[in-house]
LOVEX-41232 format. One record per residue (C-alpha): residue in one letter; x, y, z. Coordinates in steps of 0.2 Angstrom, whole numbers, plus 5000, padded with zeros to 4 digits. Layout:
LOVEX-41232
AXYZ ...
***
This chain:
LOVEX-41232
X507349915046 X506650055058 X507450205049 X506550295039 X508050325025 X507550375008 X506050265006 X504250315005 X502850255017 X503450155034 X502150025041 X502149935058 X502049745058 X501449675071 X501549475073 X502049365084 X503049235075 X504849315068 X504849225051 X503249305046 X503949495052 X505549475042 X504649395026 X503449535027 X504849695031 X505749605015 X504349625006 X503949805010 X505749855007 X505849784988 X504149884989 X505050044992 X504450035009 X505450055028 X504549955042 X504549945061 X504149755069 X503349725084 X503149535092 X501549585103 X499949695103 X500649755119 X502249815111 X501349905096 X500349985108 X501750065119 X502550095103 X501150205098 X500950285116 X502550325114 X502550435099 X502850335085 X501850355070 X501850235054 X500850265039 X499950095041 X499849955054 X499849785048 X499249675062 X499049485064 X497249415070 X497949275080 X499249295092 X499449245110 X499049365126 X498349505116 X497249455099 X497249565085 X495449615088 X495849685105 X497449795099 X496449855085 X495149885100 X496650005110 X497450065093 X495750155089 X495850235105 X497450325105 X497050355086 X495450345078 X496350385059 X497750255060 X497650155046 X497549935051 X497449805041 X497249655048 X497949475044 X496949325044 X497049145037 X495749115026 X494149035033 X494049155050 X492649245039 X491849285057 X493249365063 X493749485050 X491949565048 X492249595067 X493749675064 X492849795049 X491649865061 X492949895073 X493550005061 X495149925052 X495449995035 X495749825025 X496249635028 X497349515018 X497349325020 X498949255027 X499949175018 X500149315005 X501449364991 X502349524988 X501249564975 X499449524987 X500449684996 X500549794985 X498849784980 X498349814997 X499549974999 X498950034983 X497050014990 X497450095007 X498650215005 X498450254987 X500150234985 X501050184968 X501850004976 X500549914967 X500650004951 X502449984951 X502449804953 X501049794939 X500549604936 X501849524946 X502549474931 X504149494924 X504549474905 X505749334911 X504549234920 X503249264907 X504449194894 X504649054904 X502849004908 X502448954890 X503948844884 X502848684884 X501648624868 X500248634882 X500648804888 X501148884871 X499348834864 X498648944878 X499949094877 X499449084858 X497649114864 X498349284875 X499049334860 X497649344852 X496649434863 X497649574869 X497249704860 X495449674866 X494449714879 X493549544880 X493249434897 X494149314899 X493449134909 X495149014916 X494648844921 X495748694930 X495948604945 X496748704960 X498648734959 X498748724940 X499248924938 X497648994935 X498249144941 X499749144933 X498749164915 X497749304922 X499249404928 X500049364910 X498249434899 X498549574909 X500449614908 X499949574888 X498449684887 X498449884882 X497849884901 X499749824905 X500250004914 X498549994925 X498149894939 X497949714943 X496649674955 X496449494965 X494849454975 X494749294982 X492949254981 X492749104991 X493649185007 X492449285010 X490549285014 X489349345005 X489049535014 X490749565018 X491349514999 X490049644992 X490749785001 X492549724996 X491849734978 X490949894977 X491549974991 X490250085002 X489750245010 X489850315027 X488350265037 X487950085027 X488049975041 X488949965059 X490850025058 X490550105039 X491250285047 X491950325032 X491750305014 X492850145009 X493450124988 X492949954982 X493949854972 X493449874955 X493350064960 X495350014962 X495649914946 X494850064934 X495850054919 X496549904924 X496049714925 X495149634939 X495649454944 X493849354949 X494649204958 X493449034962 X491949144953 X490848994956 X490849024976 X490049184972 X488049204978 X486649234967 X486349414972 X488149474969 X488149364953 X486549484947 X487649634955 X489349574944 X488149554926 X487549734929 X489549784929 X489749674914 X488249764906 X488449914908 X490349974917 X489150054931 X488549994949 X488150074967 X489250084984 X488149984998 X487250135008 X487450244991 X486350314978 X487750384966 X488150254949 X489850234948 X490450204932 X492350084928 X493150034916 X493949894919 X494449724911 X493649554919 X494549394921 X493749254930 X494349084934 X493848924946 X493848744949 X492148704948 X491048634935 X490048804930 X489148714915 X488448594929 X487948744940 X487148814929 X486048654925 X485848654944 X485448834942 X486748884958 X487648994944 X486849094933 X486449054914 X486649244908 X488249264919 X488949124912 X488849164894 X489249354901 X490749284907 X491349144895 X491849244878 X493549174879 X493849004888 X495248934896 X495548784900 X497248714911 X497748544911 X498548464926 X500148444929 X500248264926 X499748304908 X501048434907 X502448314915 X503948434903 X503548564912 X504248504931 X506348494927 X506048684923 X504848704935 X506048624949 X507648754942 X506548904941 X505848874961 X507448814967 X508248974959 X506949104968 X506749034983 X508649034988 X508849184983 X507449234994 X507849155009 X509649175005 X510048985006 X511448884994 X510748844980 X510248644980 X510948484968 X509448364967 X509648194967 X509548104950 X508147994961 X507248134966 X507248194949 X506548044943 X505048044959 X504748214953 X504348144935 X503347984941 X502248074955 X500548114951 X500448304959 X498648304964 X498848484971 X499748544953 X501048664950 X500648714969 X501148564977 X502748544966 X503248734971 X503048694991 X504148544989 X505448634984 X505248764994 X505348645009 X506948595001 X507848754998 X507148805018 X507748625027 X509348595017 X508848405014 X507948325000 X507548165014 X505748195019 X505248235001 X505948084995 X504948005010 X503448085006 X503348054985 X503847844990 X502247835003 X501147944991 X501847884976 X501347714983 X499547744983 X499547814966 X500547664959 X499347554969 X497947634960 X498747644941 X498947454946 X497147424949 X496547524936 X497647424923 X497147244930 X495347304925 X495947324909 X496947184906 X495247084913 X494347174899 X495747124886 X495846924891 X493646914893 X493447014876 X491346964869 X491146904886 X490847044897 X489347174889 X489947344884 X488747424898 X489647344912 X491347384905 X490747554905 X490147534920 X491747454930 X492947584922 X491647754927 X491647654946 X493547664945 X493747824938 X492647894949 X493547814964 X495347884960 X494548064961 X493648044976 X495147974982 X496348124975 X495048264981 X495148175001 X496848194998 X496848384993 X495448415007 X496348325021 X494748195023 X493548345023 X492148275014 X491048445014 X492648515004 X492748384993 X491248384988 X491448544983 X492848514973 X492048374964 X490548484962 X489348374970 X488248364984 X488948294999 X487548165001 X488148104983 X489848114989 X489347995003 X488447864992 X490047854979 X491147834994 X490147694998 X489947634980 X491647664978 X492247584994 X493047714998 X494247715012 X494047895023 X495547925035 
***
């Protein structure tokens, strides 16, 4: 894939594990795009000495020997104009806003899908790559996204506001396809030929997401040598996607209801407005209505933000939706990775339909992912019998509460039944959010939208077990 051939830009990738390079080069080529890949900082760099010269270097934070940081570090030194966008795996905040003042053009979180890419080009390069792959949608898959009574009541919604310009506020636990419902009021909107825009905002602190936002001028801070294009500069004419808005701070919140107001704003270090005109979606997991009672989000944002309100159930309550799910997954990840396509087993069809899928529509599609990848069914069948354990072991408590209920009818008071069921109600989530945090309590917290002293005291009043 190192020729240059008929496509457009070519872009060096640099990272140390081979998977990751081939994923990435495929992914450039459907983009229209011809790619060099390198396994080191230290063969970028003599590849670069040597005369080459890619449109764009896309270079991996973490590697062994050399780090990202210090080949960006010698890349400015033999060109101070290359283009580098760094990979990073969300959460190494620290590390990327080192990497901005050492000068790197952009960042994308690792992993990332073709159409995260192609927004990132499109951003850099000004290229056409994300305009050409739109919403990431295709009217097949967008036909297929709605065919259950939950979904259709929702794509009934999109109908309805396509023809506006109204924002839109998706709501749902993680993995539910939030974004799948912003990408589809786009590619339904009049806005469909523009850009679709995704900013993350819990990966991100609080300076660094502001500048990814608005953008800034040369001279703004330490590393700004140039004026940089902020992403709702990008999405104009367009939509811009607002992912986990409840992470955002109260001074961008102020910043993002003067764009809402009024379609103008400044670049950090500017004095210019800038005006947009853009299309806002927003969506997150966490309580906003509690927030703002809390007063951690604000009151005028909120209202600013909720015109239209979408609301996801669970997978679990969409339980229709995984045999066409499973097809649909199995179906474009061997093609992808160019694997046979898999026969499942009639019992892991019926694990599928009896599990509980605390991480959603997510969790499902990784499954089968690892399925299509490993060629063998065995350690999901594994993993749904030991989790599906606990879950059963939990529907089985819940219903001996009930069934005590039933035989002690008039015996027990109606505030300690309400009681007893809250108690349990509240430990299956605490229970379920552990599960999706890996036993980080600080993060479940967060999910649950609580304190993490309350958190504590329900674990306690809960009896919890933390592993």
């Amino acid at each position: 894939m190192t020729d240059r051939a008929s496509q457009g830009s070519r872009v060096l990738i640099v990272d140390d594990t081979e998977g990751v390079r081939l994923y990435v080069a495929n992914c450039l080529s459907a983009l229209g795009y011809s790619s060099s890949l390198m396994g080191s900082g230290q063969a970028a760099l003599e590849s670069l000495r040597s005369g080459e010269r890619p449109d764009l270097v896309l270079l991996d934070i973490m590697m062994p020997e050399m780090d990202g940081l210090e080949t960006l570090r010698r890349i400015r030194e033999i060109d101070p104009d290359l283009p580098v966008v760094m990979v990073s795996v969300v959460g190494r905040a620290p590390t990327i806003v080192e990497a901005m003042n050492l000068g790197a053009s952009d960042f994308i979180n690792k992993p990332f899908e073709q159409e995260e890419l192609a927004e990132m080009l499109l951003r850099v390069l000004g290229d056409e790559a994300g305009r050409r792959v739109g919403s990431g949608l295709t009217a097949d898959d967008d036909a297929h996204a709605w065919t259950s009574p939950a979904m259709s009541k929702i794509g009934e919604v999109l109908n309805q506001i396509s023809d506006t310009n109204v924002t839109a506020l998706i709501q749902g636990e993680s993995g539910v396809g939030k974004e799948i419902v912003a990408r589809a009021i786009h590619q339904r909107s009049t806005r469909a030929d523009g850009p679709f825009v995704k900013v993350n905002c819990a990966a991100l602190p609080e300076d660094l997401l502001e500048s990814e936002l608005f953008g800034y001028e040369k001279g703004a801070f330490t590393g700004a040598s140039g004026r940089k294009i902020g992403k709702f500069e990008v999405a104009c004419s367009g939509t811009i996607f607002l992912d986990e808005i409840g992470e955002m701070s109260p001074a961008l919140q102020a910043k993002l209801l003067q764009v809402l107001q009024d379609s103008q704003f400044t670049r950090l270090g500017g004095n210019r407005e800038v005006t947009v005109d853009i299309r806002v979606v927003c969506a997150t997991h966490r309580p906003l209505l509690s927030m703002v009672a809390d007063k951690s989000f604000r009151e005028d944002l909120y209202f600013r933000l909720n015109v239209v309100n979408i609301q996801i159930p669970p997978l679990r309550h969409r339980r229709d939706e995984i045999p066409e799910l499973v097809e649909r997954f199995l179906a474009r990840y061997s093609a992808e990775y160019g694997r046979p396509l898999p026969t499942l087993s009639e019992d892991l069809k019926e694990s599928f339909q009896s599990y509980g899928f605390p991480g959603n529509v997510r969790e499902l599609e990784n499954m089968v992912k690892r399925i299509v990848v490993l060629g063998s069914q065995a350690s999901i069948m594994t993993e749904l019998a030991s989790t599906g354990g606990a879950h059963s072991a939990k529907a089985e408590g819940f219903n001996q509460l009930l069934s005590e209920i039933e035989d002690t009818a008039g015996d027990i008071p109606l505030r300690e039944v309400g009681k007893r069921v809250a108690l349990e109600v509240e430990r299956e989530a605490i229970e379920v959010a552990l599960e999706q945090t890996g036993s980080n309590r600080k993060k479940a917290a967060l999910l649950l939208g609580v304190s993490y002293k309350t958190l504590l005291q329900k674990i306690r009043d809960c009896q919890v077990e933390v592993r």
